[in-house]
C-alpha positions in Angstrom: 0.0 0.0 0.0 1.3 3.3 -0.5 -0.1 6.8 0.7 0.0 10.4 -0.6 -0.1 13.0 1.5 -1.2 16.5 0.0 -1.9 19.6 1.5 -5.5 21.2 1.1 -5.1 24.6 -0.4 -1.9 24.4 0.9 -0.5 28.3 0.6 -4.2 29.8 1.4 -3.7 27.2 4.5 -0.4 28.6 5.1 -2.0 32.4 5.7 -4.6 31.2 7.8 -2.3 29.7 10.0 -0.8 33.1 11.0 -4.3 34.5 10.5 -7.0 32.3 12.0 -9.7 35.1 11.3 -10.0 34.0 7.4 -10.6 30.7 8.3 -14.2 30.5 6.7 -13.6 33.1 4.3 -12.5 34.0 0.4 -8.9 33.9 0.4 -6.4 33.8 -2.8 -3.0 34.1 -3.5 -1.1 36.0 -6.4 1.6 35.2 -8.6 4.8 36.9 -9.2 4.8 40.3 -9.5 0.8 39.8 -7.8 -0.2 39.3 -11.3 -2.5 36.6 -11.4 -4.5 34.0 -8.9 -2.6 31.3 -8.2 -3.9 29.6 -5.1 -7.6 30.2 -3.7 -9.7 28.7 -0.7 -12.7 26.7 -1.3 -15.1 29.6 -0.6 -13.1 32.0 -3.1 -13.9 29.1 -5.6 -17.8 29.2 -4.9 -17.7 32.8 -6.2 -16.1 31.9 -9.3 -12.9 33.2 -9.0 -10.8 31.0 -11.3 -6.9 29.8 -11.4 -5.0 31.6 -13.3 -6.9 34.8 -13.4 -5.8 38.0 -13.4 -5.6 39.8 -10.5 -7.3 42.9 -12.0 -10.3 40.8 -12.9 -10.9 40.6 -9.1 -9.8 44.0 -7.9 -13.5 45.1 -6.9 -14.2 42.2 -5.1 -11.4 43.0 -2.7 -12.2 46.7 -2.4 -15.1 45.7 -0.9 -13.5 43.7 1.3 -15.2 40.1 0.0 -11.7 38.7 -0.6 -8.6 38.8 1.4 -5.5 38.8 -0.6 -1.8 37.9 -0.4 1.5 38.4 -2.6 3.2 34.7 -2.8 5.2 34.2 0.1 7.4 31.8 -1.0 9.7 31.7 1.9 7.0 30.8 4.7 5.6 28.5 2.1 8.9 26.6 1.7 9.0 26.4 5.7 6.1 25.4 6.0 6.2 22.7 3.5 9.4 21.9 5.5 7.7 20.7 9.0 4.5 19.0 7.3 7.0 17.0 5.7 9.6 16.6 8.6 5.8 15.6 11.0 5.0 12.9 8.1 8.7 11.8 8.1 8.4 10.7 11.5 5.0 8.9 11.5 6.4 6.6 8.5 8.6 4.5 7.0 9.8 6.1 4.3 8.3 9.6 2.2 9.1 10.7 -1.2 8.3 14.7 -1.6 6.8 15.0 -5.1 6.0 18.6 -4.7 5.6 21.7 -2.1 2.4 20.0 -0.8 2.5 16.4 -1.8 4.6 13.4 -0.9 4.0 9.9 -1.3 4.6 7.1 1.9 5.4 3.4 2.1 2.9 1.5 3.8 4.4 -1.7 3.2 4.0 -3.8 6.2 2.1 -1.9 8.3 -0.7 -3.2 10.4 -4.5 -2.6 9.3 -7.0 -0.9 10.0 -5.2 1.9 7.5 -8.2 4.1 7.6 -7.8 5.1 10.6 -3.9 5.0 10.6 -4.3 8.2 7.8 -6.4 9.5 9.7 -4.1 9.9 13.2 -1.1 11.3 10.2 -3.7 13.9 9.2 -4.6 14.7 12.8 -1.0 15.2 13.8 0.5 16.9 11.0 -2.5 19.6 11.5 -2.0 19.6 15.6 2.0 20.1 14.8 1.9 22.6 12.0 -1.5 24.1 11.6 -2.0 23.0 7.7 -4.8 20.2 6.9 -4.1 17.6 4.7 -5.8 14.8 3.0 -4.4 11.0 2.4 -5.2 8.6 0.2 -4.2 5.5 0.3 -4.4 2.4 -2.5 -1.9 0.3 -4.0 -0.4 1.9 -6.5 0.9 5.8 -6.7 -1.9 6.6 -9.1 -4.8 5.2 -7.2 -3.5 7.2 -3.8 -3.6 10.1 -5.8 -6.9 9.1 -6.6 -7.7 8.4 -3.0 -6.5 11.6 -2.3 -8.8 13.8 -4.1 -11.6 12.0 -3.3 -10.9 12.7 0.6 -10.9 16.4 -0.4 -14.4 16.2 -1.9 -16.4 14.3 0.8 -16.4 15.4 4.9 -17.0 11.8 5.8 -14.3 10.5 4.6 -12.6 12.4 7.7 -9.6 13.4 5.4 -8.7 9.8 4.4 -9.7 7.5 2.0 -8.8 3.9 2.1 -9.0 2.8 -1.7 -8.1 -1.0 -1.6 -11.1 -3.5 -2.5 -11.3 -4.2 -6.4 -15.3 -3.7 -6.2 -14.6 -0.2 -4.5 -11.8 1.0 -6.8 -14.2 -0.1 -10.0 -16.8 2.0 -9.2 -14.2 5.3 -8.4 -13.2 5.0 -11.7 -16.4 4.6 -13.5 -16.9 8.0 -12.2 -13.7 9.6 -11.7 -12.6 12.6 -14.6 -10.1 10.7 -17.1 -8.6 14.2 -17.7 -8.0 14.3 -13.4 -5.9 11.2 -13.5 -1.8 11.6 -12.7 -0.1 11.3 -16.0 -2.7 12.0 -18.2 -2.2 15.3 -18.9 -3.5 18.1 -21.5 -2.0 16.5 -24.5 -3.9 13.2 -23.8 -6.9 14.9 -22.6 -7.6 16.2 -26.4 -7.2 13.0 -27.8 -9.4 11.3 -25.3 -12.2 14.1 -25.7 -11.8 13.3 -29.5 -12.2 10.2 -28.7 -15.3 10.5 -26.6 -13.7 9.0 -23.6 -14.4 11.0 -20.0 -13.5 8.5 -17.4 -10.7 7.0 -16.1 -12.8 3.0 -16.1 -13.4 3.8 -20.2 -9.5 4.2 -20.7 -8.3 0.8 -18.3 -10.8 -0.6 -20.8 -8.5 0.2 -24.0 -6.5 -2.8 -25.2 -3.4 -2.8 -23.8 -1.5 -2.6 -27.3 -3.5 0.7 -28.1 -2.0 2.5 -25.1 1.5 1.4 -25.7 1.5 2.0 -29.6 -0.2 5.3 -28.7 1.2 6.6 -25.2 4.4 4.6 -25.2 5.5 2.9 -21.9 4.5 6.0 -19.8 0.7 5.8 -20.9 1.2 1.5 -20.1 2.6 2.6 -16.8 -0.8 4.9 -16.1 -3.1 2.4 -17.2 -1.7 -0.5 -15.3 -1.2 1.2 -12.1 -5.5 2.2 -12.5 -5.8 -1.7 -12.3 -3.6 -1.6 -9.1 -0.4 -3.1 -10.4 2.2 -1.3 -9.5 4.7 0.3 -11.9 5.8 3.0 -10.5 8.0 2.5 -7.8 8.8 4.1 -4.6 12.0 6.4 -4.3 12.9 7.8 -0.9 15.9 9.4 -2.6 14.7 13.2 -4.2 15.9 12.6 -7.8 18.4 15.5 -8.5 17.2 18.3 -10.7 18.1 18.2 -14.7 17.4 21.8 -15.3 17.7 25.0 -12.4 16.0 27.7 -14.1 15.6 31.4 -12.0 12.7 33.9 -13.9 10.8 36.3 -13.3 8.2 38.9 -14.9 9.1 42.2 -14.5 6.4 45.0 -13.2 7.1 46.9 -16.2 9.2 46.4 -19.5 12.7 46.7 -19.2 14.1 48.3 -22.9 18.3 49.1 -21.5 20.9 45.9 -21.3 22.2 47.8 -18.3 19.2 47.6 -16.5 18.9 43.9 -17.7 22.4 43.1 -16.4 22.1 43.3 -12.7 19.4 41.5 -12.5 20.5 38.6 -14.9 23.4 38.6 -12.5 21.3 38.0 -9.4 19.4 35.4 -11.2 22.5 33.2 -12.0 23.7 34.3 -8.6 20.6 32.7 -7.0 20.9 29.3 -9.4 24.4 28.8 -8.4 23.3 28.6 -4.7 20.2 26.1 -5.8 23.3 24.1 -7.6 25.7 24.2 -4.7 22.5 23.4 -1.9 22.3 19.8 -3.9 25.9 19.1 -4.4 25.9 19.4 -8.5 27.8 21.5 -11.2 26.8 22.4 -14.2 28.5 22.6 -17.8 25.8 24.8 -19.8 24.5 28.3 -19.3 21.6 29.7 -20.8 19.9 33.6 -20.7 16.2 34.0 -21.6 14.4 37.1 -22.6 10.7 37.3 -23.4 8.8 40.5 -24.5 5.2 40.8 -23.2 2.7 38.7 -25.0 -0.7 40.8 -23.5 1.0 44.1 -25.7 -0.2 42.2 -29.2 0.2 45.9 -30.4 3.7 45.7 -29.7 6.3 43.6 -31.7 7.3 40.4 -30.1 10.1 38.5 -28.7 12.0 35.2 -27.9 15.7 35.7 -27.7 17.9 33.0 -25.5 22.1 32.5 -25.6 23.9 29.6 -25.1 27.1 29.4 -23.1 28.9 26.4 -23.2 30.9 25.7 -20.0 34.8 24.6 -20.7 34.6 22.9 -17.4 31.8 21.9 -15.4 31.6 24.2 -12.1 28.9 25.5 -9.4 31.3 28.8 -8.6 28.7 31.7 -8.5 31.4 34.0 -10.2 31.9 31.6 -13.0 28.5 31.2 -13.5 27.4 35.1 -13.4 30.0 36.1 -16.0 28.4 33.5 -18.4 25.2 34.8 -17.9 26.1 38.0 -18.5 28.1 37.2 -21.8 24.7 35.0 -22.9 22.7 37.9 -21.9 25.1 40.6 -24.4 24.4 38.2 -27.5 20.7 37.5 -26.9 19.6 41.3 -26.2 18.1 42.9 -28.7 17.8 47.1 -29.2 14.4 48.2 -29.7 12.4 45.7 -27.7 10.6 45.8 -23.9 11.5 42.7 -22.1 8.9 41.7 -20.1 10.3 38.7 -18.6 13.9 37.0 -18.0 15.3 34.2 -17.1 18.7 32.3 -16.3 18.4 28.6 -16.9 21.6 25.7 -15.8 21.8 22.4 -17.3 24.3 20.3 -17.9 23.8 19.4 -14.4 26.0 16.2 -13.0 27.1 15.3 -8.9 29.9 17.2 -8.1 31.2 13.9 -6.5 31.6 13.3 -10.2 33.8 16.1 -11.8 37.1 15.0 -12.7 39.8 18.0 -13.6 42.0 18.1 -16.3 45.7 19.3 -17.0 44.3 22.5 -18.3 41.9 23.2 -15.0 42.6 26.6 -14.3 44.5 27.5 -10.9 41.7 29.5 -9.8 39.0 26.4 -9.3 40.5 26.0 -5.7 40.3 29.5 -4.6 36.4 29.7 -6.0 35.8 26.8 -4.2 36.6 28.2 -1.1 35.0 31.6 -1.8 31.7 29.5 -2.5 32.1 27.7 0.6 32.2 31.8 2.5 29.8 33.1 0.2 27.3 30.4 1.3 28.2 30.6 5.2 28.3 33.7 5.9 24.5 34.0 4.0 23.4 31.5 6.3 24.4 32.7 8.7 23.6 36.5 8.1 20.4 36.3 6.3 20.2 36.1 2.4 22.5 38.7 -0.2 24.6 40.1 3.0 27.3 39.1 0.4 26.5 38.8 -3.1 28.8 39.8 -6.2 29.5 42.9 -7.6 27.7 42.4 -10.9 24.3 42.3 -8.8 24.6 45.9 -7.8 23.9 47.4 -4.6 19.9 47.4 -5.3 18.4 43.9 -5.4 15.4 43.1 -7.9 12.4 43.6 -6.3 8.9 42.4 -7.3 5.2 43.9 -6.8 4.6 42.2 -3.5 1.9 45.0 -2.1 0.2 42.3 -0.2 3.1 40.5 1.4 2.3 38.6 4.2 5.3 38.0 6.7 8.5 35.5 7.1 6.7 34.3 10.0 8.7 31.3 10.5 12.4 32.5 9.0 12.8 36.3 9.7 13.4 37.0 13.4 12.5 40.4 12.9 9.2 39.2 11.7 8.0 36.9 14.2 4.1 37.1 15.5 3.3 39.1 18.3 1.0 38.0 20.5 -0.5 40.6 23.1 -2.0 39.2 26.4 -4.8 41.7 27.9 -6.3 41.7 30.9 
């Protein structure tokens, strides 16, 4: 049996934590730059507000106070996310984090009655951190996932459902949305509605050489895992990244490579430190700009460099000066950037690198500046050192409805007044 634990609304949840009067009320949660809705409670959904829409589509409704509304807070999120998964680490076995607010758990071996095991994880994890969670639980990845949605959409279920007996797991997916199921995806989901096919117990009825001439071995994996044999298997182990990309959209459009340049700089800054957190170097560089696709008046925009790395490396200083070389040849005069972007790849252990009789003397000594740069950050709180390329001014985004670091900013820890 495996589990999957997954956080309800999880960054509304995070807000009400900190601000228990919203419980009950329309709450959402903006992008970067507080552009559009990217989270929203259960009652913001009743009035319609949809994910993904702009925030200015919604403006009124929080002028009259209907809605309450926060800028993405993605460093209490990330703590957060930290001690749900640290509480389920220590009810379980084993976890594998598959997202911010997900993670699957091994069950194998554990003592019945599972139902109510779930629900003692889901009790705990909300008496310990404040967040509620649903579990489902089945015996494949797929069905939890299954499990798990279908313990957010009933009450009785007591925020756990227990998917195991074939007669059970039938009639779920004679019902359940073919275009909900993990792995399915958009792509799959048009050629299913072409197909006239809405549920998940009309696509285990395919033959099984249709899905695998037509969805190769991942589609096979999908549709044997909804018949509850397991394919995909259990990895305690995060898998380490391929790709570290940093971007963001900017509030306004940015037409000056000098006003481009710190802040590519910061981004390749910031991936370096994702790359050295993991224990990985990177041999490929690569500088994104994107003009803005809403200004259909205006002319528009792709450019992206490619900087090939002579030696793999995870040395910020390295890294920035190839961004910034990759940012020179894919700028182009004339245009508004609306977005940018610093992408790695390339991306091996650093266990792994091997030097060569041409490794330049300097590697050492950036590898000890690394090893400073990250410390005293740590220690000090983020950018107290950061290179010169960055400037003095970091980039900042719209946040107007910034919540705060309640969990990581000492200077921003909750006050609680006693009275009389």
């Amino acid at each position: 049996m495996y589990g999957l634990c997954d956080c309800n609304n999880f960054y509304v949840s995070c807000e009400r934590v900190f601000r228990p009067d919203l419980v009950g009320r329309p709450v959402v949660v903006l992008s970067n730059n507080d552009g559009c809705i990217i989270a929203r409670s259960n009652e913001a959904k009743r009035l319609g507000i949809g994910m993904g829409q702009p925030f200015y589509q919604v403006r009124q409704l929080i002028e009259r106070g209907e809605v309450a509304v926060f800028s993405a807070n993605f460093a209490l999120y990330g703590d957060m996310s930290r001690r749900v998964m640290a509480t389920l680490r220590s009810l379980v076995p084993g976890i594998e984090v598959y997202s911010i607010d997900e993670a699957f758990f091994d069950l194998r071996g554990m003592a019945e009655p599972l139902d109510e095991f779930g629900r003692s994880i889901g009790r705990t994890i909300r008496r310990n951190t404040g967040i509620p969670v649903s579990i489902g639980i089945a015996p494949t990845k797929t069905l939890a996932k299954i499990a798990s949605k279908l313990a957010k959409q009933y009450p009785r279920l007591e925020g756990c459902c227990y998917m195991h007996r074939t007669e059970d797991i039938d009639k779920v997916l004679q019902r359940f949305p073919l275009r909900d199921v993990w792995g399915i995806g958009r792509r799959y989901g048009r050629m299913f509605d072409r197909m006239g096919l809405a549920t998940a117990r009309q696509f285990v009825d395919l033959p099984r050489e249709w899905v695998r001439a037509r969805m190769g071995i991942a589609g096979l994996r999908t549709w044997s895992e909804l018949q509850g044999v397991e394919c995909i298997s259990f990895e305690q182990m995060p898998q380490r990244k391929q790709q570290i990309t940093v971007s963001r959209t900017f509030p306004k459009e940015i037409y000056e490579q000098k006003d481009l340049d710190p802040i590519i700089a910061e981004f390749a800054s910031m991936c370096a430190e994702k790359l050295r957190s993991e224990g990985s170097v990177c041999g490929e560089v690569q500088c994104f700009l994107v003009t803005n696709r809403h200004r259909e008046e205006q002319p528009q925009r792709y450019e992206t460099s490619l900087q090939l790395l002579p030696e793999s490396t995870d040395s910020t200083l390295e890294i920035v000066r190839q961004a910034r070389i990759a940012l020179r040849q894919a700028f182009r005069p004339g245009f508004g950037y609306k977005k940018a972007g610093v992408l790695l790849a390339q991306i091996t252990p650093a266990s792994e690198l091997q030097g060569s009789l041409f490794t330049p003397e300097t590697h050492e000594k950036h590898a000890r500046l690394m090893q400073v740069l990250d410390s005293v950050n740590k220690a000090c709180g983020k950018d107290t050192l950061v290179v010169a390329a960055q400037g003095t001014e970091p980039f900042r985004m719209n946040r107007e409805h910034l919540s705060p670091r309640y969990t990581t900013d000492w200077k921003e820890l909750l006050v609680a007044k006693a009275t009389k």
